[in-house]
Residue, then its C-alpha position, 0 to 999 in steps of 0.5 A: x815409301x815404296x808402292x808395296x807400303x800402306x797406311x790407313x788411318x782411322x778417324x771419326x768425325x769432328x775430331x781435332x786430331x784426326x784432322x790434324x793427322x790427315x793435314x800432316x799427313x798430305x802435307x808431307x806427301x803421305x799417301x793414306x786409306x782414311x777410315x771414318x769409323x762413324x760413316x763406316x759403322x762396319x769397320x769399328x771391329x777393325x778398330x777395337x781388334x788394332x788397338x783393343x780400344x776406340x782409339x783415334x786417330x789410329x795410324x796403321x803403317x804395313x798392318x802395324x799399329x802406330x802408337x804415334x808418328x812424328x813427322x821430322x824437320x822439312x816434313x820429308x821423314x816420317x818416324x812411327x813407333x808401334x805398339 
């Protein structure tokens, strides 16, 4: 990924998937913006105005929204499909 590139991660706390995300995400090397919406109250509009839900975890790649990532073989890929 280029420095120009940019993923942020919306999460709350204690959540499976959400911690399952970001190990997967370090794992691989991805560098991400976390945004736990719980700790940062503030930012719960950015969430619902992203997916139009309360949706977490919510990868956004570039200011796109990613429905799901996959990360592929030796973790050195990653596939995103977007809403």
């Amino acid at each position: 990924m280029s420095n120009m590139e940019h993923i942020r991660l919306y999460t709350i706390t204690s959540c499976i998937e959400c911690e399952k995300t970001k190990r997967l995400l370090k794992q691989s090397g991805i560098s991400f913006d976390e945004v736990n919406v719980l700790e940062q109250p503030e930012r719960q509009e950015d969430l619902y105005q992203l997916a139009g839900e309360f949706l977490v975890p919510l990868l956004v790649y570039n200011n796109k929204v990613c429905s799901e990532f996959t990360l592929i073989q030796n973790h050195s890929n990653v596939e995103m499909n977007f809403l």
